[in-house]
TORLO-348877 format. One record per residue (C-alpha): x, y, z; residue in three letters. Coordinates in steps of 0.02 Angstrom, whole numbers, plus 50000, padded with zeros to 5 digits. Example, Ala and Ser with C-alpha at 12.3 -4.5 7.8 and 13.67 -1.06 7.14 Angstrom:
506154977550390ALA
506844994750357SER
# end
This chain:
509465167750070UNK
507715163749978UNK
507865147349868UNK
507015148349710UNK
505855135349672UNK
504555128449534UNK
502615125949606UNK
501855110849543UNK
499955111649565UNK
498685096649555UNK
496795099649545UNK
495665085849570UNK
494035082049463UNK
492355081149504UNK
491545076449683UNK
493295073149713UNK
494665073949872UNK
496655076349910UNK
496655060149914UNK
496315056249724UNK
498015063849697UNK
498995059949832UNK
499845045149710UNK
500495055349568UNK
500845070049707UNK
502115054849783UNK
502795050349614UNK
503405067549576UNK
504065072249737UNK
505105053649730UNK
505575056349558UNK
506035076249580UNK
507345084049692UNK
506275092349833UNK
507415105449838UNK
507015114449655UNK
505105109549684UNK
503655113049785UNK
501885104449773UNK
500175112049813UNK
498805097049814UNK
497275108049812UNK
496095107449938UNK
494565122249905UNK
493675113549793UNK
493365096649858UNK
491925085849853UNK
490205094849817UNK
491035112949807UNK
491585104749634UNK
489605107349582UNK
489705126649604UNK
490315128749410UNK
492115127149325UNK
491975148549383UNK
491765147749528UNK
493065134649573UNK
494435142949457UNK
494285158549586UNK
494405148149721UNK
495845139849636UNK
496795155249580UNK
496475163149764UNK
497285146249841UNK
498885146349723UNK
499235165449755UNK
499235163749946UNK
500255151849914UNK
501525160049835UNK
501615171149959UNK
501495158750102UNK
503175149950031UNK
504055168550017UNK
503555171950187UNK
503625155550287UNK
504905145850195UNK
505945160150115UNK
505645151649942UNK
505285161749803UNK
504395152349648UNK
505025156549491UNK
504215141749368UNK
502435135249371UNK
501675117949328UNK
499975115349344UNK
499125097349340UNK
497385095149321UNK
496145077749323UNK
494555079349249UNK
493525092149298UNK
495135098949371UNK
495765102749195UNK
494545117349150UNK
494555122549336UNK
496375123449299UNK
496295133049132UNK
495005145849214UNK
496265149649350UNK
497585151349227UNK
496445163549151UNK
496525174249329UNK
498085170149374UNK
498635178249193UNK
497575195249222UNK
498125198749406UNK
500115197649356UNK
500525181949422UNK
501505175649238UNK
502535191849254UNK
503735185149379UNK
503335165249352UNK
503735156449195UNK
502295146849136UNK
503205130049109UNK
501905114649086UNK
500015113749082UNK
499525095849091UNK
497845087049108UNK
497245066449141UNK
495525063949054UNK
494955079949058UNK
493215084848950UNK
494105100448861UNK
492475098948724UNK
491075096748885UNK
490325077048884UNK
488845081448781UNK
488645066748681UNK
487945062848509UNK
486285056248523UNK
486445041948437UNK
485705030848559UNK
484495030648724UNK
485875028248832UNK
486805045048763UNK
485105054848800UNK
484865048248972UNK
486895053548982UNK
486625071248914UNK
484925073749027UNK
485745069849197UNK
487125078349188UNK
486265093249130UNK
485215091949281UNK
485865083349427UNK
487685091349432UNK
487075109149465UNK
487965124249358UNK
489495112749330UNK
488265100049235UNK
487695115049153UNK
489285120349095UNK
489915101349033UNK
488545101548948UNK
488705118048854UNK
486995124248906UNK
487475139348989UNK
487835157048942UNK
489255163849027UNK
489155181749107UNK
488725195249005UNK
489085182948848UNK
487785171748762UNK
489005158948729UNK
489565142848845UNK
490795144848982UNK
491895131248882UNK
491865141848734UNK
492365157248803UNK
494025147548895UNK
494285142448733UNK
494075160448634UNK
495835165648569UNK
495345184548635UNK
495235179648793UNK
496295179048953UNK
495975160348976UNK
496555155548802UNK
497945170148804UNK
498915166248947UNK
498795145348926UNK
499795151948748UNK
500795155648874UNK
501575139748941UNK
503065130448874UNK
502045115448846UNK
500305109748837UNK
500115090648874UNK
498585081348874UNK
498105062348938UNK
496645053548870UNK
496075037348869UNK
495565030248714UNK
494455017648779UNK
493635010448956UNK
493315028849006UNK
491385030149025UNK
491355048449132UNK
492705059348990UNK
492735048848834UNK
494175048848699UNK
493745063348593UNK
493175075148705UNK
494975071248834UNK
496115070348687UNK
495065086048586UNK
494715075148432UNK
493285075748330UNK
493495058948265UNK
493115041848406UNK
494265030148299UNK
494155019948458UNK
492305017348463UNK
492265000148407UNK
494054992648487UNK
493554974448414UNK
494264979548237UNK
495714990048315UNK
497754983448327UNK
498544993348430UNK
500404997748469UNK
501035000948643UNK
502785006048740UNK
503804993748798UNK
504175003848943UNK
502475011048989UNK
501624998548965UNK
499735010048910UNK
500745022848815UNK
500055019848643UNK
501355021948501UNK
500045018248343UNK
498535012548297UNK
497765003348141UNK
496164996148078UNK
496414976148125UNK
496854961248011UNK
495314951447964UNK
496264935547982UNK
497154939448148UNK
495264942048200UNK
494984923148193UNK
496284920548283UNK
495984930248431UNK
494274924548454UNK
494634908948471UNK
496044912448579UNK
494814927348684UNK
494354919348848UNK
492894926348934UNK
493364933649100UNK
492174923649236UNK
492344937749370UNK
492124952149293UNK
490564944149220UNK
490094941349385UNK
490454959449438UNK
489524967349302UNK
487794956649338UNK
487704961549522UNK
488134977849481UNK
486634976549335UNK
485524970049483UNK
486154981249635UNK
485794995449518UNK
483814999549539UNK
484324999449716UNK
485855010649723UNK
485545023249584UNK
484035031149669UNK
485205035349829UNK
486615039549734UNK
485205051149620UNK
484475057749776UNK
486305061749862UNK
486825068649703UNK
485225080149667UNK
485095086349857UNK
486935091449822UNK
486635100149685UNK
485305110349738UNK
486325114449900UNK
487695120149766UNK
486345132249666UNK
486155141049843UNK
487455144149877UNK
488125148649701UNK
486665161549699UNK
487185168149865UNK
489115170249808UNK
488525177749637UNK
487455187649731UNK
488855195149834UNK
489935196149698UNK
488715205949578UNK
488255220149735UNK
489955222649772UNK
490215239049688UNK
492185237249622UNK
492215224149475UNK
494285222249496UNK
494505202049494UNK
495665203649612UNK
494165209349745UNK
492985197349689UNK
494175183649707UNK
494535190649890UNK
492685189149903UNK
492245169549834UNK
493945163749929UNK
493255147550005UNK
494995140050045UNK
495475145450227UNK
496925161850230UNK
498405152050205UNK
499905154150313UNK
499385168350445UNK
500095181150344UNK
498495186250309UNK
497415180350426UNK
496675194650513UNK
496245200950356UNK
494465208850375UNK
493805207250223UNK
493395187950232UNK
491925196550195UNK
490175187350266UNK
489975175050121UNK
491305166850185UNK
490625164350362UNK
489165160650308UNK
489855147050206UNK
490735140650356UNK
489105140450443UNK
488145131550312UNK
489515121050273UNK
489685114050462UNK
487525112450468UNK
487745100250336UNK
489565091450394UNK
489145087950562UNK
489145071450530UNK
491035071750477UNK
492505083550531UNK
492965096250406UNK
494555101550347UNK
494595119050365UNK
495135120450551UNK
496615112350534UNK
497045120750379UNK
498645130350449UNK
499295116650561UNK
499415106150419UNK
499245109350251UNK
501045117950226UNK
502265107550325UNK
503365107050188UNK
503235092850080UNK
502725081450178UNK
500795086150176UNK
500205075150091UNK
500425063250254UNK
499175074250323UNK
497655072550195UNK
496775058650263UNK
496105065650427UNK
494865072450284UNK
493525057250233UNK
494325049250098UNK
492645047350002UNK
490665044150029UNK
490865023750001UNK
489055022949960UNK
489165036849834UNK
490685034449751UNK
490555013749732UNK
488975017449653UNK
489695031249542UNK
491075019749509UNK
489625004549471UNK
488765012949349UNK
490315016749251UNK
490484998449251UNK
488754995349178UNK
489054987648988UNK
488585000248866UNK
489145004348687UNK
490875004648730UNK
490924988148826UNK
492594981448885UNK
492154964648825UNK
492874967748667UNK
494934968648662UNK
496044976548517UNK
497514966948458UNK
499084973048538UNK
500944974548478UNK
502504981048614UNK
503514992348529UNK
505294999548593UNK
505295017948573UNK
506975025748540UNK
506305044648559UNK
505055052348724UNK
504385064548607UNK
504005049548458UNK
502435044748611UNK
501765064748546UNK
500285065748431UNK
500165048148357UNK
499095047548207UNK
497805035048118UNK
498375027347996UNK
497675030547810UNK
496555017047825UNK
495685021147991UNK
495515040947931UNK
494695034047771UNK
493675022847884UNK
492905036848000UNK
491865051447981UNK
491885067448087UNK
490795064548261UNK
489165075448241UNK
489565085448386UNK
488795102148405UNK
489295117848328UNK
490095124948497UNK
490985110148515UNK
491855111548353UNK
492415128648362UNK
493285124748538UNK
494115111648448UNK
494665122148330UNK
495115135348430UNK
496305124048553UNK
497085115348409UNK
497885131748357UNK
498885130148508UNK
500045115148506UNK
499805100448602UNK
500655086548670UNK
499355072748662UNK
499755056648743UNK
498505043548708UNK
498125029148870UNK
497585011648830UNK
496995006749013UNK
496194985849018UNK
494914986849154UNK
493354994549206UNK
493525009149260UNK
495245018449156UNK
494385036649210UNK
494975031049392UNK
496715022249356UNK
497345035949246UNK
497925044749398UNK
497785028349513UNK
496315039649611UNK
496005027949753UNK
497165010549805UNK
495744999449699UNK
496055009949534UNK
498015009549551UNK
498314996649431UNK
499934993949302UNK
499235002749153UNK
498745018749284UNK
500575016149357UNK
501455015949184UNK
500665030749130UNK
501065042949273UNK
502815035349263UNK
502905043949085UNK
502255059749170UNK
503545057749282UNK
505045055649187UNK
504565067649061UNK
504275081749206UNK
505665093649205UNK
506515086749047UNK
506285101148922UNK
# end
């Protein structure tokens, strides 16, 4: 007798692993009883295969969960009947592209669509307004250095046969992508209003307003129980200003941190900039060569292409002498192993290991956990002070909250909306704003204290895990499989 069960997916962001979310993969499958769910940690998109475009890796994505399916019906005689999906980051839109696929190939006619949920994820791209040198250095590299994904973030490509932006088109109401994230039960999103230099308030919570830009003349409200669950937010009390100051003492380490980082930087950001540009041109190969394949192939059914761009591994056996792996993907295998010999990849293990039941995530770590080099100097230079420097702390309030749903959609108060003007974002940028916002949302803002919040809003790696990280993938958690 099949069990039915509800698939909860989780996509990592960019240049990312497993790994990064291997802790909120643990909290659900503690908090939830394994027997009603199933979890699918993604593995087809990790590390530099996350430069290849928001496309590219949404096929790959879509391929993976459908295989999936079927591995669970076939293997483990559980039949999914409710989908979650979970993205971080990058993995958001990856997420909402497959959704897209998923949508057009059939998938929601037999799954309920239940929750859509993403952690600091650029829904309105990271182009930035250039109000200052360090926004048009920003805007320049990732345009250039992170391949058609960089591209894409920054709204400077025309999608397929369309002139407009990739991020615009997931974001066009008469689309599939748009249409079938209508779809879900609930829309959540996780932003982080401050201490997030990689996906910065507005564009993670889709607000056109920063109300958070200067945090110095902020008081802010958090949940007594999760601790960085924000619960409202004001323009601060000149007097209590005083106060703080003189009761503000200047953290000594982190001081310390910051200058070597300031001073290790002319020496690390040319090999992280060379790492990160070699990979990126190794992604535009190969993206041309997939496109390429994808374009000659004669029928222009999704299904096929997808068949075609699967980079994930058959899952399961069921289909595994399937002949049409097609030669892009040995090819890729080949190219993939010229430039991995120096670590093992994952893909040869893929069926011993990747569905033993829940207990996969075990298994992850025979996979590098990260390029140390690369990602402490990614991580370094989103420690380097800039506008939005941590040295400045809002005033904060604990506040009990009776009602889950009261954490929804907190809004400024008058004074802070009379305060602020609209960001000048670009025109695209707007309309996707406008265009998501006709869907509802359940936004939950983050107030993370530390460097590096873009990390410890999913606790990516043991050093990011911190409290505020914890307490808000605890209110994930418990809010999972509530409604």
């Amino acid at each position: 007798m099949a069990n039915k069960t509800t698939l909860i997916v989780l996509q990592h962001g960019l240049w990312g692993t497993v790994s990064h979310m291997d802790y909120l993969e643990k909290q659900i499958l503690e908090k939830l009883d394994s027997n009603s769910i199933t979890t699918l940690n993604v593995e087809c998109n990790q590390d530099k295969f996350t430069y290849d475009g928001v496309d590219i890796c949404g096929k790959r994505l879509a391929h993976n969960i459908q295989d999936h399916v079927k591995y669970l019906a076939n293997e483990e005689k559980k039949i999914v009947t409710k989908f979650i999906i979970i993205g971080y980051s990058l993995g958001g839109l990856i997420a909402r592209y497959a959704i897209g696929l998923l949508g057009k190939n059939g998938f929601f006619k037999t799954i309920e669509p239940l929750l859509f949920v993403t952690f600091a994820t650029p829904h309105l791209g990271v182009k930035r307004e250039s109000k200052s040198n360090f926004a048009k250095i920003y805007n320049f590299l990732t345009a250039h250095m992170l391949s058609r994904t960089g591209e894409q973030l920054q709204l400077l490509d025309s999608f397929e046969d369309d002139d407009r932006p990739l991020l615009n088109i997931l974001a066009d109401p008469n689309r599939e992508f748009y249409h079938y994230l209508a779809k879900f039960k609930a829309r959540r999103i996780y932003a982080n209003i401050t201490n997030d230099r990689t996906v910065p308030y507005w564009t993670a919570a889709m607000d056109t307003f920063d109300y958070f830009e200067d945090m110095e003349n902020i008081e802010l409200s958090l949940d007594k129980e999760y601790s960085s669950v924000v619960t409202a937010f004001d323009l601060r009390h000149p007097v209590k200003q005083q106060q703080q100051r003189r009761r503000r003492k200047r953290n000594h380490t982190t001081l310390a941190i910051r200058i070597t980082i300031l001073l290790l930087s002319p020496i690390l950001l040319p090999i992280a900039f060379t790492y990160i540009g070699t990979q990126g041109l190794v992604s535009r190969f190969r993206v041309r060569k997939i496109l390429t394949e994808l374009s000659s192939s004669s029928s222009s059914k999704e299904q096929e292409d997808i068949e075609k761009i699967k980079d994930c591994d058959n899952t399961g056996g069921s289909s595994d002498d399937d002949d049409d792996n097609t030669l892009l993907h040995h090819r890729h295998s080949q190219k993939q192993q010229e430039q991995e010999h120096h670590h093992h990849h994952h893909h040869h293990h893929h069926h011993h290991h990747h569905h033993h039941h829940h207990h996969h995530h075990h298994h992850h770590h025979h996979h590098k956990e990260e390029d140390p080099v690369l990602m402490d100097t990614l991580d370094a230079m989103d420690t380097i002070p800039n506008e939005t420097s941590t040295d400045k702390s809002p005033q904060i309030t604990q506040q009990k909250t009776k009602n889950r749903l009261s954490l929804y959609n907190i809004k400024p108060s008058k004074a802070l909306q009379q305060k602020y003007s609209s960001m000048q974002l670009t025109k695209e940028q707007f309309e996707i704003e406008k265009n998501m916002h006709q869907l509802e949302w359940e936004r939950v803002m983050i107030y993370i204290d530390g460097f590096n919040a873009h990390g410890s809003i999913v606790c990516r790696t043991n050093r990011f895990a911190n409290r505020d990280g914890k307490a808000a993938i605890r209110h994930f958690v418990d809010s999972l499989l509530l409604d």
